[in-house]
PyMOL CGO cylinders between C-alpha atoms (Angstrom):
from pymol import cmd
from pymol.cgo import CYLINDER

trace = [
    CYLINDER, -3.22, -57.30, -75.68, -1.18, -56.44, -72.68, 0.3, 1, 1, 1, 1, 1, 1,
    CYLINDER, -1.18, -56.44, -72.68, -3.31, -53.52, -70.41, 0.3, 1, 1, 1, 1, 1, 1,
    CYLINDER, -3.31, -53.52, -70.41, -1.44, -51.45, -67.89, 0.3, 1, 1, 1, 1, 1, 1,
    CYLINDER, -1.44, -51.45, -67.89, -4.50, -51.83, -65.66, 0.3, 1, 1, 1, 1, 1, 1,
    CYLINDER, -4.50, -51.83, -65.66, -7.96, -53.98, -65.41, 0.3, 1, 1, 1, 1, 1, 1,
    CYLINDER, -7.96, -53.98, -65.41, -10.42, -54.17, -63.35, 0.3, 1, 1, 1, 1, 1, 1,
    CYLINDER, -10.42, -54.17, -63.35, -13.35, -56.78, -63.05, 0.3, 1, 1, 1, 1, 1, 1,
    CYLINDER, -13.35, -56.78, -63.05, -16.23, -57.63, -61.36, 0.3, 1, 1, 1, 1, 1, 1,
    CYLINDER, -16.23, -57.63, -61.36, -18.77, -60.58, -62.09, 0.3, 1, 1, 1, 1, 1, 1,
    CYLINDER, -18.77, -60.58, -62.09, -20.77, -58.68, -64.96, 0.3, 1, 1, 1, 1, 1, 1,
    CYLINDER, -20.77, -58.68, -64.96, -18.41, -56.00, -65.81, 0.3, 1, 1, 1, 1, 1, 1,
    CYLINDER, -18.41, -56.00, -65.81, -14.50, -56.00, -66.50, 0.3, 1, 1, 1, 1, 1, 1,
    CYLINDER, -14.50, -56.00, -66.50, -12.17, -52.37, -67.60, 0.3, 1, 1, 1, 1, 1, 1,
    CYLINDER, -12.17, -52.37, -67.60, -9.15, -52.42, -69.32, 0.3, 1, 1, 1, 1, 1, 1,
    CYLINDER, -9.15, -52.42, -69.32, -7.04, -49.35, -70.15, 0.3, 1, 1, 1, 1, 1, 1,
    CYLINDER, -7.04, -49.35, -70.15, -3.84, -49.22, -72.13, 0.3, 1, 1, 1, 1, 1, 1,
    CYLINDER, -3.84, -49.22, -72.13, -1.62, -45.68, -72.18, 0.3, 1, 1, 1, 1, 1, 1,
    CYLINDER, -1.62, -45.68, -72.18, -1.19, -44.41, -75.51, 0.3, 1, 1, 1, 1, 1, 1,
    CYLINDER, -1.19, -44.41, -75.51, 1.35, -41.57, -76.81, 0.3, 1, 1, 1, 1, 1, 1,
    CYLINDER, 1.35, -41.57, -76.81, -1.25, -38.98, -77.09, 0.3, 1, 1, 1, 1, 1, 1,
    CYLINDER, -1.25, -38.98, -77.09, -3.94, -40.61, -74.32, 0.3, 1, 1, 1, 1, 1, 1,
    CYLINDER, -3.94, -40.61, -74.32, -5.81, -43.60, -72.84, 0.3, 1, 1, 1, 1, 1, 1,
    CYLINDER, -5.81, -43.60, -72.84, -7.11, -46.77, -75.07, 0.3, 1, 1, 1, 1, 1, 1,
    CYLINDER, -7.11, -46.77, -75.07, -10.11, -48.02, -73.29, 0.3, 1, 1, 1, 1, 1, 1,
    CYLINDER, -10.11, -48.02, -73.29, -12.28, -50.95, -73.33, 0.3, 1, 1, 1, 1, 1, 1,
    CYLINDER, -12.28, -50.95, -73.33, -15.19, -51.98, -71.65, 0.3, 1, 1, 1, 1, 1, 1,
    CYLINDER, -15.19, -51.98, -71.65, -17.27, -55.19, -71.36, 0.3, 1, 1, 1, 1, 1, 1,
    CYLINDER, -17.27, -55.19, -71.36, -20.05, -56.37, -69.72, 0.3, 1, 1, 1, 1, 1, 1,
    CYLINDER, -20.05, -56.37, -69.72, -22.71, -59.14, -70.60, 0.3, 1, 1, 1, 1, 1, 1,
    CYLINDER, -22.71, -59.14, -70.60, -23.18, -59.38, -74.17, 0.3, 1, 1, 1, 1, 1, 1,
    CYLINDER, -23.18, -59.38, -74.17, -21.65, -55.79, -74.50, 0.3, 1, 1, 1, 1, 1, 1,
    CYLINDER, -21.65, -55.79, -74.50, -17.91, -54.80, -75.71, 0.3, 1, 1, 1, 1, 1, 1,
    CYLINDER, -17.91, -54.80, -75.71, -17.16, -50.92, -76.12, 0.3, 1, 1, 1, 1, 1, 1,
    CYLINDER, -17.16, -50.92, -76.12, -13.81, -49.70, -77.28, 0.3, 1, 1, 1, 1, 1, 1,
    CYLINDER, -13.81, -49.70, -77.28, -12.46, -46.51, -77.78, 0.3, 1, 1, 1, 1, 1, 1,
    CYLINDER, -12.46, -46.51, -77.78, -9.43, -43.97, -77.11, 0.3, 1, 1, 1, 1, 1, 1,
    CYLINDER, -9.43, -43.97, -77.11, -9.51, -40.77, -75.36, 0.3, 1, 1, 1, 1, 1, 1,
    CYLINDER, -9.51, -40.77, -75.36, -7.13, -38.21, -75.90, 0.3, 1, 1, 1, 1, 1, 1,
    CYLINDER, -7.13, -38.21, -75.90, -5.38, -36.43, -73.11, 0.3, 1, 1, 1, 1, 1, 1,
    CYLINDER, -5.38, -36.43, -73.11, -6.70, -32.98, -73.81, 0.3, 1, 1, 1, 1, 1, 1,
    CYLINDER, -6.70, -32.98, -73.81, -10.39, -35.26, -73.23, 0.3, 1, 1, 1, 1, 1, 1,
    CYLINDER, -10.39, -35.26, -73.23, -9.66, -35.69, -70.17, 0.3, 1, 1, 1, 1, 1, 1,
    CYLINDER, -9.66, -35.69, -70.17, -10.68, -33.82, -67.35, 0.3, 1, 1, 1, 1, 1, 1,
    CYLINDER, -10.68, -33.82, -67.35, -8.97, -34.02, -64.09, 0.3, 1, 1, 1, 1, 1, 1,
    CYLINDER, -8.97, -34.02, -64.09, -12.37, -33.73, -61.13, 0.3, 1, 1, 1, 1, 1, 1,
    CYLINDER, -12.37, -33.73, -61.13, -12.82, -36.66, -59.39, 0.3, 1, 1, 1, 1, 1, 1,
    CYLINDER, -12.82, -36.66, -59.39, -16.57, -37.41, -58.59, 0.3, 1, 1, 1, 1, 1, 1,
    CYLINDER, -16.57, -37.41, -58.59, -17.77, -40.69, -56.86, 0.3, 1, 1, 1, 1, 1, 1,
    CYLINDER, -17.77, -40.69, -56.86, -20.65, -42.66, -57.12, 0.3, 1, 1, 1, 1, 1, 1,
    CYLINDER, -20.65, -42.66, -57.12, -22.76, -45.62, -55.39, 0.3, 1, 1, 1, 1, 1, 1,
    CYLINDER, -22.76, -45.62, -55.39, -25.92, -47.38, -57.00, 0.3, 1, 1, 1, 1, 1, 1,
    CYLINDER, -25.92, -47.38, -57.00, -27.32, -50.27, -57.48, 0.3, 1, 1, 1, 1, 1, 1,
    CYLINDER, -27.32, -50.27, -57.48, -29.86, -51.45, -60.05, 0.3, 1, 1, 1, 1, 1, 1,
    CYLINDER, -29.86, -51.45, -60.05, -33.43, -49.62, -57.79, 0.3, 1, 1, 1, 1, 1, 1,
    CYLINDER, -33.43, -49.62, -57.79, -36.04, -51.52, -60.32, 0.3, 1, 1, 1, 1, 1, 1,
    CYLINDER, -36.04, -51.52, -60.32, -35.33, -54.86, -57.84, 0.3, 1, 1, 1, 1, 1, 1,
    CYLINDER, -35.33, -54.86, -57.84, -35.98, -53.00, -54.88, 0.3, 1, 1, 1, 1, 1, 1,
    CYLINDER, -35.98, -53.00, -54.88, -38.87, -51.36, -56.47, 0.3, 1, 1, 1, 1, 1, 1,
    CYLINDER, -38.87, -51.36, -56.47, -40.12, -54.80, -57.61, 0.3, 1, 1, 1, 1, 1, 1,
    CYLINDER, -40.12, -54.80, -57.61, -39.41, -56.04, -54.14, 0.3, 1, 1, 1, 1, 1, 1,
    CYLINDER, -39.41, -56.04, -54.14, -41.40, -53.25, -52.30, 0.3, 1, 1, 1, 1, 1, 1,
    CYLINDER, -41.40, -53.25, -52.30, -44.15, -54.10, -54.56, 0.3, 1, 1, 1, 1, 1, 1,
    CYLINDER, -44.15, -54.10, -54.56, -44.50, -58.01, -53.71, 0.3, 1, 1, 1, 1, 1, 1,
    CYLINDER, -44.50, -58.01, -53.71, -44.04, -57.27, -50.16, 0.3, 1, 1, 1, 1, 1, 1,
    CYLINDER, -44.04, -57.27, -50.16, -46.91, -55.03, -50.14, 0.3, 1, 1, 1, 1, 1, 1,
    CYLINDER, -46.91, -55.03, -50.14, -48.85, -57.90, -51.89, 0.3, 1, 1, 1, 1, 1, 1,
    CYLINDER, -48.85, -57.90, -51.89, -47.24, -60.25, -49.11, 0.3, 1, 1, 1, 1, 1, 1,
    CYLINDER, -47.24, -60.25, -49.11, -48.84, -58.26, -46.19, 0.3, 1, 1, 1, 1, 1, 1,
    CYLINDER, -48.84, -58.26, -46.19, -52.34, -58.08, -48.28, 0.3, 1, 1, 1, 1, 1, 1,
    CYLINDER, -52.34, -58.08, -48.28, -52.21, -61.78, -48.29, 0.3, 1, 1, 1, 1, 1, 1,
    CYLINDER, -52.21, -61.78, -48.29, -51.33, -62.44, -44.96, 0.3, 1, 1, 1, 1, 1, 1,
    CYLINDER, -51.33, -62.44, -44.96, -54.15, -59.93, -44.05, 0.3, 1, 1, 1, 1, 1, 1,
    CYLINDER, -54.15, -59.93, -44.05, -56.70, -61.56, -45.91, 0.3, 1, 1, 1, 1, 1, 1,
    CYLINDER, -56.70, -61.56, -45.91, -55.68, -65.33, -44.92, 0.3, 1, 1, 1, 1, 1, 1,
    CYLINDER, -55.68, -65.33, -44.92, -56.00, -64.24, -41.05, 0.3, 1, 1, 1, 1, 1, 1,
    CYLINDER, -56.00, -64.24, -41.05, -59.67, -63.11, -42.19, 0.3, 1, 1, 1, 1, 1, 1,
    CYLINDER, -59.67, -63.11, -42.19, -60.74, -65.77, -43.51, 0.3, 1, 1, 1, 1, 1, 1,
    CYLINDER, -60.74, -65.77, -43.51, -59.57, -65.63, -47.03, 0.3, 1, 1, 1, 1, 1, 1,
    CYLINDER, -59.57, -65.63, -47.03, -58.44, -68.60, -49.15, 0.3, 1, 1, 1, 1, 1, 1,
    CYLINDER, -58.44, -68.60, -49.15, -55.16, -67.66, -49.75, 0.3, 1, 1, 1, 1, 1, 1,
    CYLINDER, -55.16, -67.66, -49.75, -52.30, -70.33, -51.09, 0.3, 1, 1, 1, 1, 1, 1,
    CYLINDER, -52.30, -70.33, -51.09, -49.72, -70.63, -48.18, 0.3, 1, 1, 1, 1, 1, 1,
    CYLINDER, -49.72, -70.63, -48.18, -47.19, -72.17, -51.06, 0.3, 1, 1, 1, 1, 1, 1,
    CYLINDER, -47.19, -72.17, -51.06, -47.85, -68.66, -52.93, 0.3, 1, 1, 1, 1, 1, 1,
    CYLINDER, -47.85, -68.66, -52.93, -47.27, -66.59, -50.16, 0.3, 1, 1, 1, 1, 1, 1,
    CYLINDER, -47.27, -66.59, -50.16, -43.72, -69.04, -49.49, 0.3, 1, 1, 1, 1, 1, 1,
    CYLINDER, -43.72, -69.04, -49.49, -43.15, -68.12, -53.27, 0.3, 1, 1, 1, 1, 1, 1,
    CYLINDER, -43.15, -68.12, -53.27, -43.39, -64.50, -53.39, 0.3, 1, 1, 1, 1, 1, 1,
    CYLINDER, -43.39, -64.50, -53.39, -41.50, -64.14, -50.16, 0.3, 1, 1, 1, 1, 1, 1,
    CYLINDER, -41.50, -64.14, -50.16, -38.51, -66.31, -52.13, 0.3, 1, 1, 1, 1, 1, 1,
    CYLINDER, -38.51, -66.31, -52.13, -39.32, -63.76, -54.48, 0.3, 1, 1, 1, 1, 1, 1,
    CYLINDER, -39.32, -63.76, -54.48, -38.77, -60.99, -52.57, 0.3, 1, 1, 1, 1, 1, 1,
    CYLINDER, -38.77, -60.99, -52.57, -35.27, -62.37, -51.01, 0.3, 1, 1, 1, 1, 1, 1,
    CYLINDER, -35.27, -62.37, -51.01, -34.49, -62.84, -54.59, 0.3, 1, 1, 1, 1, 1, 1,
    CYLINDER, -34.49, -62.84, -54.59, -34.69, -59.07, -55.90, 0.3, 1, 1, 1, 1, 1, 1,
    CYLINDER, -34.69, -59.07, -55.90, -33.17, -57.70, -52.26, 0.3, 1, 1, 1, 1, 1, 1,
    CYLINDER, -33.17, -57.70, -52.26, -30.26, -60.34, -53.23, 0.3, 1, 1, 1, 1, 1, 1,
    CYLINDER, -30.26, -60.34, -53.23, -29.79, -59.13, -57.01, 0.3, 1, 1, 1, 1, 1, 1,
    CYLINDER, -29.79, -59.13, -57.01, -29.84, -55.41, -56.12, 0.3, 1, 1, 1, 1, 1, 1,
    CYLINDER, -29.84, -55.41, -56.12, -26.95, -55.97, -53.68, 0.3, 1, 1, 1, 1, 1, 1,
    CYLINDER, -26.95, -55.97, -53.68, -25.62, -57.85, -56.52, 0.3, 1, 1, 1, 1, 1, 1,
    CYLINDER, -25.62, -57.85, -56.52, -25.74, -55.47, -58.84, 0.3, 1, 1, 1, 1, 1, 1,
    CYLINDER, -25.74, -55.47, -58.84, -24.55, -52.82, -56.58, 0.3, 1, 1, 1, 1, 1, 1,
    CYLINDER, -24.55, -52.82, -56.58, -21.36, -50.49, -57.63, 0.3, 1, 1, 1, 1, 1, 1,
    CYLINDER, -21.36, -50.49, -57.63, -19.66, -48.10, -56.02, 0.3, 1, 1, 1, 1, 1, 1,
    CYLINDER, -19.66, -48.10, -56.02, -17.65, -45.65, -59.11, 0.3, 1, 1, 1, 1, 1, 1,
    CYLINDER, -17.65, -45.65, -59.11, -15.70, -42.93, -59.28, 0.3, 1, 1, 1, 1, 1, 1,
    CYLINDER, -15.70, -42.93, -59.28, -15.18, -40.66, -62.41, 0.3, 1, 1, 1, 1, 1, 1,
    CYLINDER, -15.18, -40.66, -62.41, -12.81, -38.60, -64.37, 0.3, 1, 1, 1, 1, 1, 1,
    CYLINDER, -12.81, -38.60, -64.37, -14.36, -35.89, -65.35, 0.3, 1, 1, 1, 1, 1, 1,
    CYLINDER, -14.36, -35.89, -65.35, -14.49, -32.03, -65.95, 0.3, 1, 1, 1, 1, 1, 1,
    CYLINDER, -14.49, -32.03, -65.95, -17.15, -29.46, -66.68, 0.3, 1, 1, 1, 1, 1, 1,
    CYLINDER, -17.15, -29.46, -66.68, -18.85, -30.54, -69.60, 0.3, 1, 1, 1, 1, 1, 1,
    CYLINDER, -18.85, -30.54, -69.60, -16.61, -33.46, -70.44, 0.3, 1, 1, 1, 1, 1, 1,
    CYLINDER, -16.61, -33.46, -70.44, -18.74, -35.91, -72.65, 0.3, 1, 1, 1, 1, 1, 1,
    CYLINDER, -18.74, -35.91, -72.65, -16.39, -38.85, -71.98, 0.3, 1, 1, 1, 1, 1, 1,
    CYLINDER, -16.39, -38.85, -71.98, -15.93, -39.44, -68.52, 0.3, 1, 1, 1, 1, 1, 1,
    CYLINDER, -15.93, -39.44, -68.52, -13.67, -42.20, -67.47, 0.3, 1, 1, 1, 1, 1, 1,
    CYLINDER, -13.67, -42.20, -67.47, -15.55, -44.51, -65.09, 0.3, 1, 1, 1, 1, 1, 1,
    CYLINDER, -15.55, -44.51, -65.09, -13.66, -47.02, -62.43, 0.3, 1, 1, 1, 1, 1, 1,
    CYLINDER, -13.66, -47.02, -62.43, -14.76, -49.07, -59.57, 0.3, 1, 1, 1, 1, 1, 1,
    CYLINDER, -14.76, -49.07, -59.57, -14.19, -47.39, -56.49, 0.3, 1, 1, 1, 1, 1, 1,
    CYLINDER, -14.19, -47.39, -56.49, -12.70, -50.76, -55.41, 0.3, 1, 1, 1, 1, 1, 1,
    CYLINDER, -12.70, -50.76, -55.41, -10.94, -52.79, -57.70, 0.3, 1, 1, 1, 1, 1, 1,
    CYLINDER, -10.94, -52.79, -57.70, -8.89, -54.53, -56.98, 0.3, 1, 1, 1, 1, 1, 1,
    CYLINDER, -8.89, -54.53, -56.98, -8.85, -51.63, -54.05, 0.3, 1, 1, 1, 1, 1, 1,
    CYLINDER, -8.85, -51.63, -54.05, -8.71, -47.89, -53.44, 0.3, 1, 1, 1, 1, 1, 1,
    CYLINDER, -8.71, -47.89, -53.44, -5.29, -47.13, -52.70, 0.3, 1, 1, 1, 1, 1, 1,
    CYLINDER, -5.29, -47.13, -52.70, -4.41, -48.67, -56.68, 0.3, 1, 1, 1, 1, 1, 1,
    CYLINDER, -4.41, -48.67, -56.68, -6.99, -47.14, -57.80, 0.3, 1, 1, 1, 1, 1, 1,
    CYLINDER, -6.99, -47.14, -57.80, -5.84, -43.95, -56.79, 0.3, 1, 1, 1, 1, 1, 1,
    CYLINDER, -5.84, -43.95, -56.79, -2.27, -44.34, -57.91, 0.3, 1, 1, 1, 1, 1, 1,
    CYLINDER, -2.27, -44.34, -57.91, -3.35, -45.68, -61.66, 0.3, 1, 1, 1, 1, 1, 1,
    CYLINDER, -3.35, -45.68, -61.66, -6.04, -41.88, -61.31, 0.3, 1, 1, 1, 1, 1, 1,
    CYLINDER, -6.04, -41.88, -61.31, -2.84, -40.35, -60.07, 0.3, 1, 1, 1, 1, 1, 1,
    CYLINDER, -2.84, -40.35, -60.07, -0.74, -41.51, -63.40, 0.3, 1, 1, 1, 1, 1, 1,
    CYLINDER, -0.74, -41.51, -63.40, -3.04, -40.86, -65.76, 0.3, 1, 1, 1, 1, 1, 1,
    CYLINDER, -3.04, -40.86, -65.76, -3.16, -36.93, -64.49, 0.3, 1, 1, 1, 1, 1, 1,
    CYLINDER, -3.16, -36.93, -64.49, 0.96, -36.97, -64.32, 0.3, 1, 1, 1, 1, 1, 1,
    CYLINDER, 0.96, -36.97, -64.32, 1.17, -37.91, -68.05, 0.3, 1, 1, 1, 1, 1, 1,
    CYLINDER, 1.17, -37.91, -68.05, -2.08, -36.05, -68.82, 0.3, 1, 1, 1, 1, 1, 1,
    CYLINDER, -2.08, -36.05, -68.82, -0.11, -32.88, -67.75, 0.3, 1, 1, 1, 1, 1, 1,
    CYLINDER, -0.11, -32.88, -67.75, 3.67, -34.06, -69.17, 0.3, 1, 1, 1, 1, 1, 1,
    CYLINDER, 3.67, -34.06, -69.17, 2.03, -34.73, -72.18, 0.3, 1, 1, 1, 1, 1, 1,
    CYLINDER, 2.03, -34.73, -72.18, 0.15, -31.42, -72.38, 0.3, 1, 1, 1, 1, 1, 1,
    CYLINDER, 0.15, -31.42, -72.38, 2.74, -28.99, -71.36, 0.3, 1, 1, 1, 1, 1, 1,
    CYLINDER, 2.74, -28.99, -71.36, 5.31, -30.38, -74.22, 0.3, 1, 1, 1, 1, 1, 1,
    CYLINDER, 5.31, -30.38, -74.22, 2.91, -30.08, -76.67, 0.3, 1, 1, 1, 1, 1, 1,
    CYLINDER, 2.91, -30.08, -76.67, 1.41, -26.67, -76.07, 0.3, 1, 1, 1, 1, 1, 1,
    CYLINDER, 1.41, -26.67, -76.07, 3.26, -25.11, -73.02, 0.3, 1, 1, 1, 1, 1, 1,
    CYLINDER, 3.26, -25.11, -73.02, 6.79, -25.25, -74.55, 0.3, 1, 1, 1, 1, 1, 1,
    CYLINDER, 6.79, -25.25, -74.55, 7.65, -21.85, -75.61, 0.3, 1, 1, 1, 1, 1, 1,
    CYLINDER, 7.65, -21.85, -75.61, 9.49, -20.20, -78.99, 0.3, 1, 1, 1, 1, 1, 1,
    CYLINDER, 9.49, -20.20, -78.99, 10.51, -17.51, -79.82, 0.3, 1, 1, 1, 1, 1, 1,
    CYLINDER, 10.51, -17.51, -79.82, 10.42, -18.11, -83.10, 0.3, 1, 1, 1, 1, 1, 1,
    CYLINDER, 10.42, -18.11, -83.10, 6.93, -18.59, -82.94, 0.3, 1, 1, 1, 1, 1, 1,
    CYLINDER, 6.93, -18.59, -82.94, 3.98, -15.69, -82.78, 0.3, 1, 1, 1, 1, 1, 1,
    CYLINDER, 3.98, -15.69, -82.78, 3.41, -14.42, -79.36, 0.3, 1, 1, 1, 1, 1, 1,
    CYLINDER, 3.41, -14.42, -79.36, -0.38, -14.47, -79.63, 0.3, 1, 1, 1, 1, 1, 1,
    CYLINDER, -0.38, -14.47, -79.63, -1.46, -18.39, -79.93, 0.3, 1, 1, 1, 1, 1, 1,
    CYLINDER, -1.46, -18.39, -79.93, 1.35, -19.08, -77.39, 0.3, 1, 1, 1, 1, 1, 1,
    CYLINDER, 1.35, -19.08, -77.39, 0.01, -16.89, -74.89, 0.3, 1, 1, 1, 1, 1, 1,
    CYLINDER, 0.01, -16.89, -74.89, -3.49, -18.98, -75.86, 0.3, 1, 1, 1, 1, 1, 1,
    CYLINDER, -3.49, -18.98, -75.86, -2.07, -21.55, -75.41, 0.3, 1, 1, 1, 1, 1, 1,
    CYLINDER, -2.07, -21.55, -75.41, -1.17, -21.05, -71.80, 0.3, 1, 1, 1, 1, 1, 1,
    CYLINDER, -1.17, -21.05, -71.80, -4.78, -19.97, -71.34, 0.3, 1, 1, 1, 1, 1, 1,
    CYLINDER, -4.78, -19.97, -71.34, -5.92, -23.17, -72.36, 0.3, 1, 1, 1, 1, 1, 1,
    CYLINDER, -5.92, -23.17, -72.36, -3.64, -25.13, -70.15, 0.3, 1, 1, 1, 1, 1, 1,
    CYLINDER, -3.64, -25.13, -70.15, -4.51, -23.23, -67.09, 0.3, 1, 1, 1, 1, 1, 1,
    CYLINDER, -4.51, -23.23, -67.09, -8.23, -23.26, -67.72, 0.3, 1, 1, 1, 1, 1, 1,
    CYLINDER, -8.23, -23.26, -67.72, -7.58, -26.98, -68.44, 0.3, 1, 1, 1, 1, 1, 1,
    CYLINDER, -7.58, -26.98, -68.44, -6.22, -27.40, -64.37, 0.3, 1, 1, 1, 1, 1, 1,
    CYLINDER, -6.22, -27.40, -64.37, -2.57, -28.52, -66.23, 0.3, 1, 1, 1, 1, 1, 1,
    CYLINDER, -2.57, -28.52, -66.23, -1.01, -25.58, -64.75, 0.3, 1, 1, 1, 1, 1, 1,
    CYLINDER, -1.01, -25.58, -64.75, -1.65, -23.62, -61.44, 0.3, 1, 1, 1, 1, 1, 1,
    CYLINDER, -1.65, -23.62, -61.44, -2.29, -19.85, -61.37, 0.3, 1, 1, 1, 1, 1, 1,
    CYLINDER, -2.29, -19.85, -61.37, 1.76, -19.51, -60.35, 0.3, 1, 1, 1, 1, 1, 1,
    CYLINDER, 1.76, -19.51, -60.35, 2.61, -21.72, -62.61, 0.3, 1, 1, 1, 1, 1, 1,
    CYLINDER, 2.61, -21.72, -62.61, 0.89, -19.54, -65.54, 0.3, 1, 1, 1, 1, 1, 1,
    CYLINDER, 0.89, -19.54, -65.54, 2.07, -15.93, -64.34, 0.3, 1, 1, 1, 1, 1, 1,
    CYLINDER, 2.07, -15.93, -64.34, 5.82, -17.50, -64.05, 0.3, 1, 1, 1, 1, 1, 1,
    CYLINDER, 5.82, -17.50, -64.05, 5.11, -19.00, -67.94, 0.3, 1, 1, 1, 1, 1, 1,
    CYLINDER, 5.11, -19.00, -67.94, 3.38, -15.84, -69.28, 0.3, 1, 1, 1, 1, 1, 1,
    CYLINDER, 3.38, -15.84, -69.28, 6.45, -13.68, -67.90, 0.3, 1, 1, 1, 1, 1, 1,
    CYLINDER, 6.45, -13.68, -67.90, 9.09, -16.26, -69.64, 0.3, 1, 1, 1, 1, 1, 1,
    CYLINDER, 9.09, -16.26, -69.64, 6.96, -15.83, -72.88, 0.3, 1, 1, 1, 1, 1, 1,
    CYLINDER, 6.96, -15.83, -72.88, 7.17, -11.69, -72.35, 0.3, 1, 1, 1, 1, 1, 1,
    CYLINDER, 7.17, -11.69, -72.35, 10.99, -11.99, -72.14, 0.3, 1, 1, 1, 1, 1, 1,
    CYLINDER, 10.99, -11.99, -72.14, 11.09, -13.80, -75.43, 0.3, 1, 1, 1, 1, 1, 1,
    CYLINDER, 11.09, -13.80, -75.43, 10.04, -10.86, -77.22, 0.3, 1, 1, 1, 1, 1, 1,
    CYLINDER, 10.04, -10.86, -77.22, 11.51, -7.07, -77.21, 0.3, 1, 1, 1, 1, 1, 1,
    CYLINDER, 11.51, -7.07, -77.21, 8.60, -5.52, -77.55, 0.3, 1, 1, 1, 1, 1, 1,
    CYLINDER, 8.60, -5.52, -77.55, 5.72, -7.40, -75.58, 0.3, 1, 1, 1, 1, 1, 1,
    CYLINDER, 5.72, -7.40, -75.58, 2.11, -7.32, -77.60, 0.3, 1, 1, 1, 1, 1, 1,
    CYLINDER, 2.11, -7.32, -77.60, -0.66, -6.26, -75.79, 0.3, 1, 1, 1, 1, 1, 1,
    CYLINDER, -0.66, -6.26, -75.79, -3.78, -8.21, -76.63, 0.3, 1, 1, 1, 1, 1, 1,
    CYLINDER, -3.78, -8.21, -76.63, -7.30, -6.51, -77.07, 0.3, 1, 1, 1, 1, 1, 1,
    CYLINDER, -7.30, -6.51, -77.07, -10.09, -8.56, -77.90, 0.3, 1, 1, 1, 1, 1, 1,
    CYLINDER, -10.09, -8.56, -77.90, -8.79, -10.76, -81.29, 0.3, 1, 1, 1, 1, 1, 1,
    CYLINDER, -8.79, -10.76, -81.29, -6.00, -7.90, -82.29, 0.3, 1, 1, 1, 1, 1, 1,
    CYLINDER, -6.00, -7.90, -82.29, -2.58, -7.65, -81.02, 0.3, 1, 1, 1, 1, 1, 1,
    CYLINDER, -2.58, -7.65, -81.02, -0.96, -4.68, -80.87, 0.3, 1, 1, 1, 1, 1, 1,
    CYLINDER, -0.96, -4.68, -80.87, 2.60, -3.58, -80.08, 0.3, 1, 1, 1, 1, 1, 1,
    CYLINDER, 2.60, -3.58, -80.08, 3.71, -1.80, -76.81, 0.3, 1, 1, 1, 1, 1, 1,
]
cmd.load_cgo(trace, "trace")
């Protein structure tokens, strides 16, 4: 299946497709596949980074090193303490430091307030600048696709979910605060006699 972009690293590779109505997405890492699609009105448009790596080797690490100095303690007083063991755990040690740097990740996220499905990228693959542009074209269709299918106005339709609908799309970030006045003023001309809404009734001027 052809993606429009991938991304890979030794344990983990993303793939994402464009769909008509949103993103197909899948994810794969050791022994793990995960597929799924997200629709555009899923997606949220904040940006958040993060940088990790996997802390239970460095935790591990700290741990043996504290052992390390115990033993090296103990062997300058006397005690009968293994020199290969000491060798081993301080291979050990290099080993863990090694595999956390290894493991290490630096993401960034999709996201919005409460938005169970974040999309997750490297920060870095294949490097920022793409990265940003494929971000940047998700958003653009994100918001094409959006305003056609609930910004486009009628008048042959009600007044009151169109004016929710514009609502929606500016609480959404698809439109701007201007951009929602200038819509909510083309979808008062539409009609003769402009409803006022109160609470979940409409009433006419």
């Amino acid at each position: 299946m052809q993606y429009d972009f991938s991304q890979h690293t030794l344990l983990e590779k993303k793939q994402f497709r464009f769909i008509e109505d949103g993103l197909s997405i899948r994810q794969s890492s050791i022994g793990k596949i995960h597929e799924y699609e997200l629709k555009y009105e899923n997606v949220g448009t904040k940006i958040t980074h993060w940088k990790n790596g996997q802390k239970i080797f460095l935790v591990v690490a700290a741990f043996l090193t504290f052992v390390s100095f115990v033993l090296y303690f103990d062997r300058q007083n006397g005690g009968q303490v293994d020199p290969f063991m000491q060798l081993f755990i301080l291979i050990l040690i290099s080993l863990l430091v090694f595999l956390y740097f290894f493991t290490f990740k630096t993401a960034c996220y999709l996201t919005s307030a409460g938005n169970p499905n974040p999309i997750e990228f490297f920060s870095n693959k294949p490097d920022k600048e793409t990265v940003d542009k494929f971000i940047d074209e998700i958003l653009s269709r994100r918001r094409q696709f959006l305003l056609q299918r609930h910004g486009q106005l009628n008048k042959n339709l009600s007044y009151e979910p169109q004016y929710y609908n514009l609502i929606w799309l500016l609480d959404n970030n698809v439109i701007n605060q201007v951009e929602y006045e200038k819509k909510l003023k083309e979808l008062n001309t539409l009609f003769t006699s402009t409803p006022t809404i109160k609470g979940f009734s409409i009433k006419n001027d």
